[in-house]
N, C-alpha and C positions, 0 to 999 in steps of 0.2 A: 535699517533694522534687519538681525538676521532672523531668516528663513525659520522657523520652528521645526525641529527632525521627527517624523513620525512616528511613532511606537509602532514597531514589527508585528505587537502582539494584535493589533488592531484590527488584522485580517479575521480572526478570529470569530469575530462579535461583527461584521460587518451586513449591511445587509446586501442580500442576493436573490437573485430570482429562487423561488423554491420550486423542486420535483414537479414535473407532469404528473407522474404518477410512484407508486411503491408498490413491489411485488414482495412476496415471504417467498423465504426457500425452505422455512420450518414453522413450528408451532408454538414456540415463545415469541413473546414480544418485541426481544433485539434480533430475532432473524428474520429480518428484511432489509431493501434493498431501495434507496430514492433512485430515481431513473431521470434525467433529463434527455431531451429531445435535443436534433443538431438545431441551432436559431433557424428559425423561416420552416421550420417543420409543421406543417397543418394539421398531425393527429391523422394522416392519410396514408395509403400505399407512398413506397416509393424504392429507388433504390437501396438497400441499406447500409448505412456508414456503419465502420470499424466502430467499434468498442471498446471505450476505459470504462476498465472494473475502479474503482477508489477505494483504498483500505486505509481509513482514517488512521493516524496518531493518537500520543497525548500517556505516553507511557502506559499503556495497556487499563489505565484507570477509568470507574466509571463515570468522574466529574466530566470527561472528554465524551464527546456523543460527536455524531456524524453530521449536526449540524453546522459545526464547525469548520468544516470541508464544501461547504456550498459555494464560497467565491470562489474556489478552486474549482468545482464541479462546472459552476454557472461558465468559469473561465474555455475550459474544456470544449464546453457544449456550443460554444462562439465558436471553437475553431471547424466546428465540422464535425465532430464526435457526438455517437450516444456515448452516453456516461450512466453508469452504477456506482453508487456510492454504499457499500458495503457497512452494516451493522452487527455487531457481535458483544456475545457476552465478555463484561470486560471486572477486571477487580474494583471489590465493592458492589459489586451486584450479579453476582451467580456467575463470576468470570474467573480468569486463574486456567490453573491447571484442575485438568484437563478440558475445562469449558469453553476457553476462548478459542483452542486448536479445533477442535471441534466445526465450531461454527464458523472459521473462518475458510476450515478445506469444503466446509459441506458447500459454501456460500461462493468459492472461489471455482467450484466445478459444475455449480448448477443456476446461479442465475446468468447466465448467458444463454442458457435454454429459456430461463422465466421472463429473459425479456425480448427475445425476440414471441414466445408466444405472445405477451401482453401488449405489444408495439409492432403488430406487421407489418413487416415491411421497413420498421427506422433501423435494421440491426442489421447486418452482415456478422454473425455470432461466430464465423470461422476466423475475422479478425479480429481478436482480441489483445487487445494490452493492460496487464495489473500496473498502477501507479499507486506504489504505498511510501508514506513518508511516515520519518521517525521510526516509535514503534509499529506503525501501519507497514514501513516498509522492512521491517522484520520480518514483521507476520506474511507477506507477499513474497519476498524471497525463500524463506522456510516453505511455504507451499508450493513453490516451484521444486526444490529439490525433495520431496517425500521418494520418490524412487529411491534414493538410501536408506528409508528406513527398512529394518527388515518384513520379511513374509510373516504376515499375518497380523504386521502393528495397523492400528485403527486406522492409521494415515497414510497407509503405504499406497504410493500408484507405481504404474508402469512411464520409466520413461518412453517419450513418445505418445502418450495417449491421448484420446482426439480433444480431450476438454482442454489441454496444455495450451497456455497463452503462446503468445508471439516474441513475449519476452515480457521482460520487470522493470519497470525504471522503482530506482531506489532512491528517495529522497531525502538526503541525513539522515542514513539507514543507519536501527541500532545492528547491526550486521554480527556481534560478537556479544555474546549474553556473558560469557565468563567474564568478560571484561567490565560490562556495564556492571556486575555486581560486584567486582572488586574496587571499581572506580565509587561506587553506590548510587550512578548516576540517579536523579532525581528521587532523593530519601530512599535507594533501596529498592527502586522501582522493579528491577530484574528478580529481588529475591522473594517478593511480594508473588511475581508472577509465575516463578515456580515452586513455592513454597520452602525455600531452602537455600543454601549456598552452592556453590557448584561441589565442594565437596561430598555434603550430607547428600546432595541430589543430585551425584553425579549422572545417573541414567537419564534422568530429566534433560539436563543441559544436551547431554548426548545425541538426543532426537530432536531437540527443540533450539540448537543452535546453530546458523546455519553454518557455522566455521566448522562444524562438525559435518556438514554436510554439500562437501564440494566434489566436485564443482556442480552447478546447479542443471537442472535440466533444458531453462532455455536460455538464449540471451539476458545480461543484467546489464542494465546502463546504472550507474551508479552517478548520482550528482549530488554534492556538498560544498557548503560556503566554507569558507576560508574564516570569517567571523563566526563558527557556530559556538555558541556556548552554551546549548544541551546537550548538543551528542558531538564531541571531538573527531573533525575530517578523519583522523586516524582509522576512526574503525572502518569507513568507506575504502579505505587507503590497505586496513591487513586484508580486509575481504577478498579486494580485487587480486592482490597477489597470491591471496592462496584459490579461488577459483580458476585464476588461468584467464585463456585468452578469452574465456565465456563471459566474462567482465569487463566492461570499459569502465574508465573513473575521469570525471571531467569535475575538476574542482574551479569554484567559480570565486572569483576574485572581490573579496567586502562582502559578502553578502552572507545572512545570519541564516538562523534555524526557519523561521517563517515565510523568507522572500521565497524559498521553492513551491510555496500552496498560493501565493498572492499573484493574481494576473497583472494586479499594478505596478512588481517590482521589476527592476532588468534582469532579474534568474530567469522570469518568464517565458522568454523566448527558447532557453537552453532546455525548458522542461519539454514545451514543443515541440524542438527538435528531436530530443531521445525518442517521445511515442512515436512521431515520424518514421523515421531511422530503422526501428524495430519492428513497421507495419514495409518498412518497404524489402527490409532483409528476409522475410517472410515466406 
């Protein structure tokens, strides 16, 4: 009898150990932050492990919540890692432009202070790595590169600044907004989130895409499957060559949009490696 093939999407909906705890880095509801502890951690002092930030997917919509990112979190937090799994306002629910930019640089430059205060001692908050997949790994690339925007945009940093990760690993990153919205990748998802096409809102795309915004300020590991059919390898593929050698692109062979958040698939390992990679280049 043959073997039954599993549904990719399955990761999704699976269950996982939940958060130790959650901290807010603001005053709504979606800005906050689940935290897990490394396994065998006691809630005690101790040395502190590196830190993954997580910046959920799910095309910037608000049907997509952070909960959906736990067996990846839970995955994480086995290897040794604290983990943050990052919540922001997303379309359909107070999300869009300018809301979800917003919360994701407020969230991407300040809870790595909120959890080393809330967890003394499980953080070492000087190593950090963002791991955003899909549109999550949009949203983490684009906040790495904000030193292009100009002086005085709401999001502008200083390259080099102390909150700056150790680098990005990008997971089926939509890495090209012009593109997702001419492609209309999932119904339009790109024009939803900046309210327009890249024509009518050309200034939008400008700050908020990171092709527009290269090369980035730190390391990007860029990983995508070979089988993805939301977001085509491609756009991991123009990313890398137009940021330079600040990009590596490691395409993985069968493997779809979901195997990169699932600790049970063989991407697993590759995802591993990249935070590794970027915590030891450091």
């Amino acid at each position: 009898m043959a073997r039954r093939r599993r549904d990719p999407r399955e990761v999704l909906t699976r269950a996982a150990p939940p958060p130790r705890l959650t901290v807010a880095y603001g005053d709504l509801p979606d800005q906050v932050a689940d935290v897990w502890l490394p396994v065998g951690h006691p809630g005690g002092p101790r040395t502190g492990a590196p830190l993954v930030v997580v910046v959920h997917g799910g095309f910037w919509r608000a049907e997509y919540d952070r909960t959906h990112a736990r067996p990846q979190c839970a995955g994480l937090a086995s290897a040794g890692y604290t983990v943050a799994a990052i919540e922001y306002r997303r379309i359909g629910a107070g999300g869009g432009w300018p809301a979800t930019f917003d919360d994701v640089a407020l969230a991407l430059d300040t809870v790595p202070g909120l959890v080393a205060a809330a967890a003394p001692g499980a953080v070492d908050h000087t190593r950090v790595v963002h791991v955003g997949h899909s549109a999550g790994a949009h949203l983490a690339v684009w906040a790495a590169s904000r030193h292009h925007l100009r002086a005085g945009s709401r999001w502008a940093t200083a390259a080099g600044r102390p909150t700056a990760p150790a680098g990005v690993v990008a997971l089926a990153g939509v890495l090209d907004l012009v593109a997702a919205a001419e492609l209309q990748l999932d119904h339009s998802a790109a024009l939803e989130l900046l309210d327009g096409d890249p024509v009518t809102r050309a200034r939008r795309y400008a700050v908020a895409d990171p092709m527009a915004l290269v090369p980035p300020g730190v390391p990007v590991a860029l990983l995508h499957g070979t089988e993805d059919r939301q977001v085509p390898p491609a756009f991991s593929r123009r990313y890398g060559a137009a940021a330079g050698p600040d990009a590596t692109l490691r395409e993985l062979t069968g493997v779809e949009h979901f195997g990169l958040i699932d600790p049970e698939s063989t991407a697993w390992p590759a995802v591993l490696d990249a935070v590794n990679d970027l915590l030891r280049r450091a």
